[in-house]
PDB file of N, CA, C and O in Angstrom:
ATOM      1  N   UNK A   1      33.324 -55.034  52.554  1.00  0.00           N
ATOM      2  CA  UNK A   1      32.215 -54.539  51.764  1.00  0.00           C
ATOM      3  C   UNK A   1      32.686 -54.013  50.406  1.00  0.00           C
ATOM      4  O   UNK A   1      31.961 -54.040  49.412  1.00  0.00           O
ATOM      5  N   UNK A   2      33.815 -53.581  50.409  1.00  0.00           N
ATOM      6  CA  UNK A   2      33.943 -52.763  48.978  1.00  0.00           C
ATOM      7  C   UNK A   2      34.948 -54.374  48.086  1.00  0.00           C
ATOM      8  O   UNK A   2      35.344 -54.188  46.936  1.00  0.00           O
ATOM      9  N   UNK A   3      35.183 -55.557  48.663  1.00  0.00           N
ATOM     10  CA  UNK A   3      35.544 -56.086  47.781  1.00  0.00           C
ATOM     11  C   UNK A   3      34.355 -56.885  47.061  1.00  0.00           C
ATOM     12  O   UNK A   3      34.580 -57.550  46.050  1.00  0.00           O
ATOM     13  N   UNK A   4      32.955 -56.780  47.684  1.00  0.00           N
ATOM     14  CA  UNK A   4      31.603 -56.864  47.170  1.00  0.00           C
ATOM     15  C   UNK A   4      31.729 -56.062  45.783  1.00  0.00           C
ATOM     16  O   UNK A   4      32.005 -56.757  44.805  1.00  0.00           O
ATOM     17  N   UNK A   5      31.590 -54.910  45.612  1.00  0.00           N
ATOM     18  CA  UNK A   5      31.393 -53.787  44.842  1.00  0.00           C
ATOM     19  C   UNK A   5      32.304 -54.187  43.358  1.00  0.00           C
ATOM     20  O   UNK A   5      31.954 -54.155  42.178  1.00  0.00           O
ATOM     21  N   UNK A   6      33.922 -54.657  44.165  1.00  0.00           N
ATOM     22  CA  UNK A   6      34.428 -55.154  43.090  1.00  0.00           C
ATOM     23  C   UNK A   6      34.303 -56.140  42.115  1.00  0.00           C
ATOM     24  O   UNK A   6      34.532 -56.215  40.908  1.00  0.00           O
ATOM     25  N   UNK A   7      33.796 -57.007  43.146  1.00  0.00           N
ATOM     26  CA  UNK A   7      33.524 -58.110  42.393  1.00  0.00           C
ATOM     27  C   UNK A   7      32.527 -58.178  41.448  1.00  0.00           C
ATOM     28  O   UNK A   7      32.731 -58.698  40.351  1.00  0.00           O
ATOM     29  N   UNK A   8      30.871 -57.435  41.946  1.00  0.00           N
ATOM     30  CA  UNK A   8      30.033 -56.723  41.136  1.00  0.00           C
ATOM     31  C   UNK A   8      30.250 -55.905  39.785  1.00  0.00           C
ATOM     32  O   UNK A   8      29.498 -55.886  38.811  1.00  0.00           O
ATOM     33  N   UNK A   9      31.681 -55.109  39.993  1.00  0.00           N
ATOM     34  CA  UNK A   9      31.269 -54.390  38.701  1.00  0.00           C
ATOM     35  C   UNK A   9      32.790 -55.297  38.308  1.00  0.00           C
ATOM     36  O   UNK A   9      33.496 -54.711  37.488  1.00  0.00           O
ATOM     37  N   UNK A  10      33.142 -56.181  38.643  1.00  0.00           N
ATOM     38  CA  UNK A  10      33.679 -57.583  37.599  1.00  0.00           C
ATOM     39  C   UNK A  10      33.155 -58.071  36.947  1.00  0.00           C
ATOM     40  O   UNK A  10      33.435 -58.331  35.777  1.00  0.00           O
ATOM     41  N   UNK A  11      32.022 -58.386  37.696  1.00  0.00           N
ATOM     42  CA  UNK A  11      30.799 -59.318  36.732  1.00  0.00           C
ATOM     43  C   UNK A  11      30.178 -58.507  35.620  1.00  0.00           C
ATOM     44  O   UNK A  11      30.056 -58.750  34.420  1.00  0.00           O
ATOM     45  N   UNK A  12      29.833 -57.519  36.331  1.00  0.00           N
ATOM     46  CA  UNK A  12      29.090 -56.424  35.161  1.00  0.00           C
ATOM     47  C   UNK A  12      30.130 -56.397  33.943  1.00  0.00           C
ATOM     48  O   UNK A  12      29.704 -56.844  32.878  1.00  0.00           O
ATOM     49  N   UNK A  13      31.127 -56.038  33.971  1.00  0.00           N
ATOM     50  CA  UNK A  13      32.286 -55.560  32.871  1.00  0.00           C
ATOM     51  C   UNK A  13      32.268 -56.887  32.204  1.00  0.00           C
ATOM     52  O   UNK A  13      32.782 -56.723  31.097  1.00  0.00           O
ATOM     53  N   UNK A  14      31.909 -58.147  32.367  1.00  0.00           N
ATOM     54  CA  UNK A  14      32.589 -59.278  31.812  1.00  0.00           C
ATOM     55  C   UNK A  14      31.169 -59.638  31.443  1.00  0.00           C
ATOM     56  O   UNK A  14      31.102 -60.357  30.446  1.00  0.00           O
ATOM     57  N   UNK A  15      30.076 -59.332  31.975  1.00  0.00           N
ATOM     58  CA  UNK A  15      28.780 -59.883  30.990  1.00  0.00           C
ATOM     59  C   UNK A  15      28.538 -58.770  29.606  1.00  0.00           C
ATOM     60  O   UNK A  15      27.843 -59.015  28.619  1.00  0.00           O
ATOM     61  N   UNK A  16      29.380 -57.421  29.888  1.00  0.00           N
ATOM     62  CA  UNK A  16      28.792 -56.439  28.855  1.00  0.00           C
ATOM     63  C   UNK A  16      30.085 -56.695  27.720  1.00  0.00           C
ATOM     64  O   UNK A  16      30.007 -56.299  26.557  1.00  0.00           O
ATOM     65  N   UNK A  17      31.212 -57.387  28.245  1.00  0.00           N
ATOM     66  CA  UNK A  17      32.127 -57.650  27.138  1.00  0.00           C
ATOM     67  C   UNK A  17      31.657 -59.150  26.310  1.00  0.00           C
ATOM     68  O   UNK A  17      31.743 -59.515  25.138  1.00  0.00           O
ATOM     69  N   UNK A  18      31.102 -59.815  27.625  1.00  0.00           N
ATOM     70  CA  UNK A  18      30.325 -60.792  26.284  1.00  0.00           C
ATOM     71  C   UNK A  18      29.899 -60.866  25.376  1.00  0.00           C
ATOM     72  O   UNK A  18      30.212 -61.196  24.232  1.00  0.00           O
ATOM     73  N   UNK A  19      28.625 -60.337  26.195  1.00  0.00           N
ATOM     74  CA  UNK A  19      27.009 -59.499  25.393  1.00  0.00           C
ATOM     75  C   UNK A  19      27.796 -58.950  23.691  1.00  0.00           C
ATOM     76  O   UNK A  19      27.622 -59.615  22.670  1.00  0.00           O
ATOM     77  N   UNK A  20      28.486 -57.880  23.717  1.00  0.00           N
ATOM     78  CA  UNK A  20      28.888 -56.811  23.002  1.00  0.00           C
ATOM     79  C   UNK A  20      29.971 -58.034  21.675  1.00  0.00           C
ATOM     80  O   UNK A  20      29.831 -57.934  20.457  1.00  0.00           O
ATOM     81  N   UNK A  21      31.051 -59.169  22.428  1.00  0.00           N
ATOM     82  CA  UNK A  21      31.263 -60.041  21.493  1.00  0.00           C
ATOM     83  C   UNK A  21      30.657 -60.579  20.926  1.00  0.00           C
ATOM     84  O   UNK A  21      30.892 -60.646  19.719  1.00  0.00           O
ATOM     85  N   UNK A  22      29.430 -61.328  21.549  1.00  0.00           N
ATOM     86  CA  UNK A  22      28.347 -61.863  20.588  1.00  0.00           C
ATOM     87  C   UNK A  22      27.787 -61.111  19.639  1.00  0.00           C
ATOM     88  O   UNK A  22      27.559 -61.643  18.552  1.00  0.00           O
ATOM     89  N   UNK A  23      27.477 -59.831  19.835  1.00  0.00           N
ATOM     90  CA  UNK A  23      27.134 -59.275  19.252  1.00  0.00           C
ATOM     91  C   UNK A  23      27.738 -58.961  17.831  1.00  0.00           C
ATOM     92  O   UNK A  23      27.135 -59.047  16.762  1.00  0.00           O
ATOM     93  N   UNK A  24      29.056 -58.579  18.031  1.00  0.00           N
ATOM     94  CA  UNK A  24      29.468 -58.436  16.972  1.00  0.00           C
ATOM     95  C   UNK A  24      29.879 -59.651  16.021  1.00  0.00           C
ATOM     96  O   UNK A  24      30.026 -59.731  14.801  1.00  0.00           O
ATOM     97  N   UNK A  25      29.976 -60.341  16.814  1.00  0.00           N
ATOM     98  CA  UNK A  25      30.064 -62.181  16.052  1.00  0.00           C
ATOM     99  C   UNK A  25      29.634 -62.262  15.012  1.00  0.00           C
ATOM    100  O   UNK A  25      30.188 -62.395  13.920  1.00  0.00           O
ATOM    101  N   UNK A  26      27.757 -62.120  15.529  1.00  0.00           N
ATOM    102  CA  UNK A  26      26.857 -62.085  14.780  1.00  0.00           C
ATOM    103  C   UNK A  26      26.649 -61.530  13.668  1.00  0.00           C
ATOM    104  O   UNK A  26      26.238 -62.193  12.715  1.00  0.00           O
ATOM    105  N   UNK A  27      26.935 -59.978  13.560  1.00  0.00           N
ATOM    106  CA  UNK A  27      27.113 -59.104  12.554  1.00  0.00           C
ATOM    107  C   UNK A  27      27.701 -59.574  11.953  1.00  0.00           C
ATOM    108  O   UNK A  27      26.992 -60.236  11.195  1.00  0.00           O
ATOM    109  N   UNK A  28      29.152 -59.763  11.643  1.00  0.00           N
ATOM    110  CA  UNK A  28      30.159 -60.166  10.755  1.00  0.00           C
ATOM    111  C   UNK A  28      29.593 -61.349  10.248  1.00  0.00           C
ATOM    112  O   UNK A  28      30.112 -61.724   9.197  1.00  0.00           O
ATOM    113  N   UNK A  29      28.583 -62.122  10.734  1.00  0.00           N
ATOM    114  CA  UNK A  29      27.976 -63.673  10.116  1.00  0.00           C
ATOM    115  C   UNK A  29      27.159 -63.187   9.108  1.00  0.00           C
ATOM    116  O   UNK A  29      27.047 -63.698   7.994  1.00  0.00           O
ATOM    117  N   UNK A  30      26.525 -62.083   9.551  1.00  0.00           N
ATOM    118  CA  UNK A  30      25.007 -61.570   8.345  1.00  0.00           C
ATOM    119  C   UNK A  30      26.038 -61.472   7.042  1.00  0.00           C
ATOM    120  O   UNK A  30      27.200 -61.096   6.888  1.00  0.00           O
ATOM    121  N   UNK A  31      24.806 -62.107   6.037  1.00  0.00           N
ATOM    122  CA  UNK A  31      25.269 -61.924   4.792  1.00  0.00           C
ATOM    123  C   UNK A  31      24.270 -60.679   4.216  1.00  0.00           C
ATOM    124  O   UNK A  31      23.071 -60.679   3.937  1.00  0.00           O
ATOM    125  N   UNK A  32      25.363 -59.559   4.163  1.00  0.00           N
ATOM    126  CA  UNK A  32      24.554 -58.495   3.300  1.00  0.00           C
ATOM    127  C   UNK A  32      24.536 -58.664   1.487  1.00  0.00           C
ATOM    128  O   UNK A  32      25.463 -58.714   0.678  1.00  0.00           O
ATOM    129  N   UNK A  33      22.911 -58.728   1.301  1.00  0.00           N
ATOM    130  CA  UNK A  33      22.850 -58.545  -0.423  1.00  0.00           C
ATOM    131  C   UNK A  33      22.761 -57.066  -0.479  1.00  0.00           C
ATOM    132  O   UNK A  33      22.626 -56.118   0.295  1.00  0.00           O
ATOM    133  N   UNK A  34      22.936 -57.363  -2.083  1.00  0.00           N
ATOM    134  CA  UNK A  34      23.073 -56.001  -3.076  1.00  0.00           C
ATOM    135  C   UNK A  34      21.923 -56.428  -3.859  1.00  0.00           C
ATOM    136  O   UNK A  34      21.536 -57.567  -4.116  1.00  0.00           O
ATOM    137  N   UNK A  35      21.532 -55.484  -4.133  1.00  0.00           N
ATOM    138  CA  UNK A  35      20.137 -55.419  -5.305  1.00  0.00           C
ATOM    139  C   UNK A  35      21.323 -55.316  -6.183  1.00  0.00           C
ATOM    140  O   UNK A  35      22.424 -54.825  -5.935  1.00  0.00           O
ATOM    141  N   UNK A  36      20.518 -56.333  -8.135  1.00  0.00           N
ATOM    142  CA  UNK A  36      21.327 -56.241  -9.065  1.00  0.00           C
ATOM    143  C   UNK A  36      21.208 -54.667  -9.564  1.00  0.00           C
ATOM    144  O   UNK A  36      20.361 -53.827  -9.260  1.00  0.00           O
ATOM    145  N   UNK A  37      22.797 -54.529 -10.772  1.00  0.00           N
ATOM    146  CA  UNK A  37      22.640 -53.337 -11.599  1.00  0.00           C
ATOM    147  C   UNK A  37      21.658 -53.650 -12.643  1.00  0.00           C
ATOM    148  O   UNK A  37      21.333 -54.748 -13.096  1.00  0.00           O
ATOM    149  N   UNK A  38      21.192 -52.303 -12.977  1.00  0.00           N
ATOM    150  CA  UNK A  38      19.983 -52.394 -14.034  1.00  0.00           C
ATOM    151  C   UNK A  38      20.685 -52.234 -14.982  1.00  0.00           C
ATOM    152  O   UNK A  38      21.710 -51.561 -15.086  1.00  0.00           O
ATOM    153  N   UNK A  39      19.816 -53.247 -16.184  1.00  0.00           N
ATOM    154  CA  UNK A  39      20.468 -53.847 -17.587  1.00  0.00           C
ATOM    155  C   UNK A  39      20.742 -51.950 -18.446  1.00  0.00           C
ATOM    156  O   UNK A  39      20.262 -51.039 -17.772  1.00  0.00           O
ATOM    157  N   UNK A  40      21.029 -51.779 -18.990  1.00  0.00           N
ATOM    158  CA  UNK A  40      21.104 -50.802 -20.365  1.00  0.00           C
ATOM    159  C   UNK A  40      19.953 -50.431 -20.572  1.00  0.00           C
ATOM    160  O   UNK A  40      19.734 -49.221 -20.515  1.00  0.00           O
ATOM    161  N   UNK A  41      18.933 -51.296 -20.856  1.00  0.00           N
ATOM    162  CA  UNK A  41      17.503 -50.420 -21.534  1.00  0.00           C
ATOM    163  C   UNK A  41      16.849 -50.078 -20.199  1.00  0.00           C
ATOM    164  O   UNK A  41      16.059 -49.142 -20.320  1.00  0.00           O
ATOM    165  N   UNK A  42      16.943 -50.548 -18.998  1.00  0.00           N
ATOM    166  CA  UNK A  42      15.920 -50.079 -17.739  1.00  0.00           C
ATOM    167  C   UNK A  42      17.127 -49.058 -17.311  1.00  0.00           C
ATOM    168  O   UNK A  42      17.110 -49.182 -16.086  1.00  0.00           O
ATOM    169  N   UNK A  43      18.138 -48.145 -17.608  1.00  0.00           N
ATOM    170  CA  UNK A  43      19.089 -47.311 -17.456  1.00  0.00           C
ATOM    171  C   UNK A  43      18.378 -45.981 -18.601  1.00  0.00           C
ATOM    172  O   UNK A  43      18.224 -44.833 -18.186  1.00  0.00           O
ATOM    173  N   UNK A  44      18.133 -46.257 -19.566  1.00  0.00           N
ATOM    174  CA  UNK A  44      17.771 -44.923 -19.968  1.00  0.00           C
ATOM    175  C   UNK A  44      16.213 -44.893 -20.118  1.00  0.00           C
ATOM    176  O   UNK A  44      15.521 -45.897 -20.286  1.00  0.00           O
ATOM    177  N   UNK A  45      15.746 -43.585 -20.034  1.00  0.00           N
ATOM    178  CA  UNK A  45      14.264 -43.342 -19.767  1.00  0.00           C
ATOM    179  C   UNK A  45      13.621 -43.278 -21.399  1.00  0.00           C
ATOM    180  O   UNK A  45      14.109 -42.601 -22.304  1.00  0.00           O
ATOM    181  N   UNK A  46      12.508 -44.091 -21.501  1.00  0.00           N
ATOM    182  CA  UNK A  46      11.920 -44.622 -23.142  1.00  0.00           C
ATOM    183  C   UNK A  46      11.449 -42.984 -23.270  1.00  0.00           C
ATOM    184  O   UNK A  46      11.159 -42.133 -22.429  1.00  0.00           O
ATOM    185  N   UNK A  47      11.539 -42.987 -25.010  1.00  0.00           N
ATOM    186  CA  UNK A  47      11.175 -41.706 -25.600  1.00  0.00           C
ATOM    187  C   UNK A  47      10.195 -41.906 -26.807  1.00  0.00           C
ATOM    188  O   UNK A  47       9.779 -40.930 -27.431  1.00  0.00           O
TER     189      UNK A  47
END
């Protein structure tokens, strides 16, 4: 019975190390933008 248990939280440990690789896979794929810098005249406030 308890080599049941093992084997169970084998499986568990090896679907949450998947899960958690994909995961981060993914992340590192996203391409993060940047909003552009604002030109010189939208930098100072009109007078």
């Amino acid at each position: 019975m308890i080599l049941f248990w093992i084997i169970v939280g084998i499986l568990i440990t090896g679907a949450v190390l998947a899960v958690s690789l994909v995961t981060t896979s993914k992340a590192y794929d996203y391409k993060h933008e940047v909003d552009p810098l604002p030109s010189r005249e939208e930098e100072q406030p009109h007078q």
